[in-house]
C-alpha positions as a Markdown table, in Angstrom:
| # | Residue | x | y | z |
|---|---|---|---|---|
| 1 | Unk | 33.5 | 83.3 | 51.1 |
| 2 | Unk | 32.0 | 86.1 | 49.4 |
| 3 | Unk | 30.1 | 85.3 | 46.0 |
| 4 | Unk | 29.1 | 87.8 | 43.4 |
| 5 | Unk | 26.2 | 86.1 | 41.7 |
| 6 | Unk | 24.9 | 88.9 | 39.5 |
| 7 | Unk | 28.0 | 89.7 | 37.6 |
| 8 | Unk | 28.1 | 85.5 | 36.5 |
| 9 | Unk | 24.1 | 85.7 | 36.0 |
| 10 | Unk | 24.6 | 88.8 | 33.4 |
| 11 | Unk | 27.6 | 86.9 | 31.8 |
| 12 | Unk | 25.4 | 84.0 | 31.2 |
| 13 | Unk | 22.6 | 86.2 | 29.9 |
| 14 | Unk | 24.6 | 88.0 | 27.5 |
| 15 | Unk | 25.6 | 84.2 | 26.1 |
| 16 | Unk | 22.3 | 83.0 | 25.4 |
| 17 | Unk | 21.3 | 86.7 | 23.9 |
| 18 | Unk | 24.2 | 87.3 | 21.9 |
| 19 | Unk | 23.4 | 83.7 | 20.2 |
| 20 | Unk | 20.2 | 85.0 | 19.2 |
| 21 | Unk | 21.4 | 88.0 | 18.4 |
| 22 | Unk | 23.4 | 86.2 | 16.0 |
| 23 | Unk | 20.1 | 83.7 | 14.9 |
| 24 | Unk | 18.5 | 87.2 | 14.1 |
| 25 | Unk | 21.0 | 89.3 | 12.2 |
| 26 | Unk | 20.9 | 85.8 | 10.0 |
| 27 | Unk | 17.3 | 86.9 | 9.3 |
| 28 | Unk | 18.1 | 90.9 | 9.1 |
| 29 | Unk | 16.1 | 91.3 | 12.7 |
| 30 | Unk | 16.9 | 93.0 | 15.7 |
| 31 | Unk | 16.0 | 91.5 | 19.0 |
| 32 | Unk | 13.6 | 93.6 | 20.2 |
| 33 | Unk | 11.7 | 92.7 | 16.2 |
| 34 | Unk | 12.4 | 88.6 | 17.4 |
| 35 | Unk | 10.9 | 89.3 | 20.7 |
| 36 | Unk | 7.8 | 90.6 | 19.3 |
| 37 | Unk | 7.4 | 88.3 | 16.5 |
| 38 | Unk | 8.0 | 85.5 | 19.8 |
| 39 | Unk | 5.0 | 87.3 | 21.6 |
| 40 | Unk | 2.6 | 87.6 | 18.5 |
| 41 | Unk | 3.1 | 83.7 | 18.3 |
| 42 | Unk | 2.0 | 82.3 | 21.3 |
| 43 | Unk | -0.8 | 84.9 | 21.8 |
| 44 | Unk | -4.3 | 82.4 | 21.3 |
| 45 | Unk | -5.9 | 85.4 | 19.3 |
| 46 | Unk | -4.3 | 87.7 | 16.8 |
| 47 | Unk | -2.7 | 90.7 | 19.1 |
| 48 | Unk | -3.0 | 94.6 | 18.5 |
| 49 | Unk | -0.2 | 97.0 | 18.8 |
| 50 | Unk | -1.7 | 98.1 | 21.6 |
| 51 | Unk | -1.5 | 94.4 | 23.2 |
| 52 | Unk | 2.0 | 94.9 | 22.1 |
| 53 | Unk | 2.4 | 98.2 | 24.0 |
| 54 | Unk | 1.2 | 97.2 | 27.1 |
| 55 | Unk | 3.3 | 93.5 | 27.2 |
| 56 | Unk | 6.4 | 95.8 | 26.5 |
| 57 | Unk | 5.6 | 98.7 | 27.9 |
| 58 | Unk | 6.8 | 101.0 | 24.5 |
| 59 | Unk | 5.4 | 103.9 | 23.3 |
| 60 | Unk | 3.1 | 103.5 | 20.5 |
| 61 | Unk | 5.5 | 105.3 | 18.3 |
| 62 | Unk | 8.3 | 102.6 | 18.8 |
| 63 | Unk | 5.7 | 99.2 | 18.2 |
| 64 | Unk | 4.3 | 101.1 | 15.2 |
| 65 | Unk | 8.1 | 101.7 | 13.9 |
| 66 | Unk | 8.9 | 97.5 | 15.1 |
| 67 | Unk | 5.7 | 96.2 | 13.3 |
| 68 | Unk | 6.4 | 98.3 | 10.1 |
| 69 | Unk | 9.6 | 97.3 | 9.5 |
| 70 | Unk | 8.3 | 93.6 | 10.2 |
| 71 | Unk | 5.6 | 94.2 | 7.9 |
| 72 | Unk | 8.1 | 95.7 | 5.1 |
| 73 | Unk | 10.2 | 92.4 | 5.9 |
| 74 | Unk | 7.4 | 90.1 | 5.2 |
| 75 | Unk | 7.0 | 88.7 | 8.8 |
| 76 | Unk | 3.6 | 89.8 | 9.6 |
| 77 | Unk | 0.4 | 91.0 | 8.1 |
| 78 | Unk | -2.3 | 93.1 | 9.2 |
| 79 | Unk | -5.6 | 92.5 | 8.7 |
| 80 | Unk | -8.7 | 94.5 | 10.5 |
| 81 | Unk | -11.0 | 93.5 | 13.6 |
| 82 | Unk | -14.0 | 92.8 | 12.7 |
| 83 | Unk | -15.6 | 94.1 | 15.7 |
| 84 | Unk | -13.2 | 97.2 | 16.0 |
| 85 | Unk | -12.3 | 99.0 | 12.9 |
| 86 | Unk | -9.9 | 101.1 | 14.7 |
| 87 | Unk | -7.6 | 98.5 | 15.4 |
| 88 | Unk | -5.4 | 96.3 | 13.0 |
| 89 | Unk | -4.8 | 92.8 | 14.2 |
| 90 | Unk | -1.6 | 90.9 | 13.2 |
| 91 | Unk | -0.5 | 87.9 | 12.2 |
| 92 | Unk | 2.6 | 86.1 | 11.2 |
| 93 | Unk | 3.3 | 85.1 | 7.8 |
| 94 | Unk | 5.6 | 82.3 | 6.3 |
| 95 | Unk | 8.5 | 83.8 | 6.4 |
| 96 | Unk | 7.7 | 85.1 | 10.7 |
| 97 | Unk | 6.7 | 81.5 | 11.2 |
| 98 | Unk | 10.6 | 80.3 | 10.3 |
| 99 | Unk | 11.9 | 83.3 | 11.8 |
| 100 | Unk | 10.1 | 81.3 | 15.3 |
| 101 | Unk | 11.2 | 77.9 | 14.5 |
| 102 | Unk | 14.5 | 79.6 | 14.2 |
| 103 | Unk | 14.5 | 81.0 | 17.1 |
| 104 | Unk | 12.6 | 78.2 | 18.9 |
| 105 | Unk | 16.0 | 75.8 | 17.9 |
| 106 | Unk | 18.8 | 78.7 | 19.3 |
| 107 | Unk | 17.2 | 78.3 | 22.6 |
| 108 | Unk | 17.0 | 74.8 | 22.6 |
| 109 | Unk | 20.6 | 74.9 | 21.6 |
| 110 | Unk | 21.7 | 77.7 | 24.4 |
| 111 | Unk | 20.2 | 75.5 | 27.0 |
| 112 | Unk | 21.7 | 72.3 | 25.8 |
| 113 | Unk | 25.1 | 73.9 | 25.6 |
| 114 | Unk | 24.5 | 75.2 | 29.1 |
| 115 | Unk | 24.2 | 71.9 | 30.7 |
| 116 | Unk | 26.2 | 69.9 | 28.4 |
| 117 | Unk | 28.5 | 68.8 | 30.6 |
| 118 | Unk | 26.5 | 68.3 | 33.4 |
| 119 | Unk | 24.9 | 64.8 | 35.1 |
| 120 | Unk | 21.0 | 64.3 | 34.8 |
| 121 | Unk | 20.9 | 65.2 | 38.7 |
| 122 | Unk | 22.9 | 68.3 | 37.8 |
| 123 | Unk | 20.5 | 69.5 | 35.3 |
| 124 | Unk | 17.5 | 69.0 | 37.8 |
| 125 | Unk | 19.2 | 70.7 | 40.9 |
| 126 | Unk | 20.0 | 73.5 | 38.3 |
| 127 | Unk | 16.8 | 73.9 | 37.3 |
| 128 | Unk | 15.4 | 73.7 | 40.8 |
| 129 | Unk | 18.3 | 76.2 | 42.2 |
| 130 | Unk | 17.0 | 78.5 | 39.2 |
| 131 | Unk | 13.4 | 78.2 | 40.4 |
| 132 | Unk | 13.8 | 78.9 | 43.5 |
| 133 | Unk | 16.5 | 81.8 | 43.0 |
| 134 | Unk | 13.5 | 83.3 | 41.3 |
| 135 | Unk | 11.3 | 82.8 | 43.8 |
| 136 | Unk | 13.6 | 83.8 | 46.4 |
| 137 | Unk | 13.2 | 87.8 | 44.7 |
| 138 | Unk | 10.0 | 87.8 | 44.7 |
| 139 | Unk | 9.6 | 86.0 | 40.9 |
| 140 | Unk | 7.5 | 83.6 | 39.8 |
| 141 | Unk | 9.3 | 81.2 | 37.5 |
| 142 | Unk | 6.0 | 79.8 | 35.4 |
| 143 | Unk | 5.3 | 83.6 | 34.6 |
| 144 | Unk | 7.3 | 86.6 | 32.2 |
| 145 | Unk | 8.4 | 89.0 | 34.6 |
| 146 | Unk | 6.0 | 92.0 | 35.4 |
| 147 | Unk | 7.6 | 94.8 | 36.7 |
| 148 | Unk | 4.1 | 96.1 | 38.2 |
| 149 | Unk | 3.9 | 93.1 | 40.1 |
| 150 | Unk | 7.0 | 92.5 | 41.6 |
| 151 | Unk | 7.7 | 93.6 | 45.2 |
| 152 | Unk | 11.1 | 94.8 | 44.8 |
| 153 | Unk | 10.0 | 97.9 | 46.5 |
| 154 | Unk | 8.1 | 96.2 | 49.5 |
């Protein structure tokens, strides 16, 4: 029997972003401006745009348009390097630290809706199948995907 995994796997990705789609329109934010307030969050130092840039790989044009209109939006702050006058480090503000905890509870929600109905051995051989799909093309399911790094084209 002949199974079409990718169409399902899109299907399923289109759920869980069209939720938060939905968590971010509630905050007037698109997801690509949720995605970077996500990064600038679990960075251990205050990022630059061009940190930004390179995660994403945009143009400078685009994360200085993104990290304006979060700025004008009261999500983040800028505030200079000390050691770098050229670059402007950021920072989230109040209002970007709810926009997370937002965000942090939609995907908590996605994945229990995901599993609801399944056993407690169902939810670990789905997360192991997962891991090891991932594996299985060349991923590496601790780590974002890099598309640099991946051996798609070996």
């Amino acid at each position: 029997m002949l199974h079409h995994y990718g169409h399902r796997i899109r299907i399923l990705h289109w759920c869980t972003e069209l939720t938060m789609s939905n968590t971010l329109a509630q905050m007037d934010l698109t997801g690509s401006q949720g995605r970077v307030v996500g990064f600038i969050s679990h960075q251990a130092d205050p990022p630059c745009a061009k940190d930004i840039e390179e995660e994403f790989q945009l143009s400078h044009p685009t994360v200085s348009g993104i990290l304006g209109r979060l700025e004008r939006k009261g999500f983040i702050e800028f505030f200079p390097d000390p050691e770098d006058r050229r670059c402007k480090r950021i920072i989230l503000r109040e209002k970007g630290r709810q926009c997370l905890a937002l965000m942090d509870e939609t995907i908590r929600e996605n994945e229990q809706r995901m599993v609801r109905d399944f056993t407690p051995e169902e939810q670990r051989q789905f997360s192991e199948l997962l891991e090891r799909a991932i594996i299985n093309m060349g991923g590496n399911p601790c780590q974002r995907f890099d598309k640099e790094e991946s051996n798609f084209n070996d």
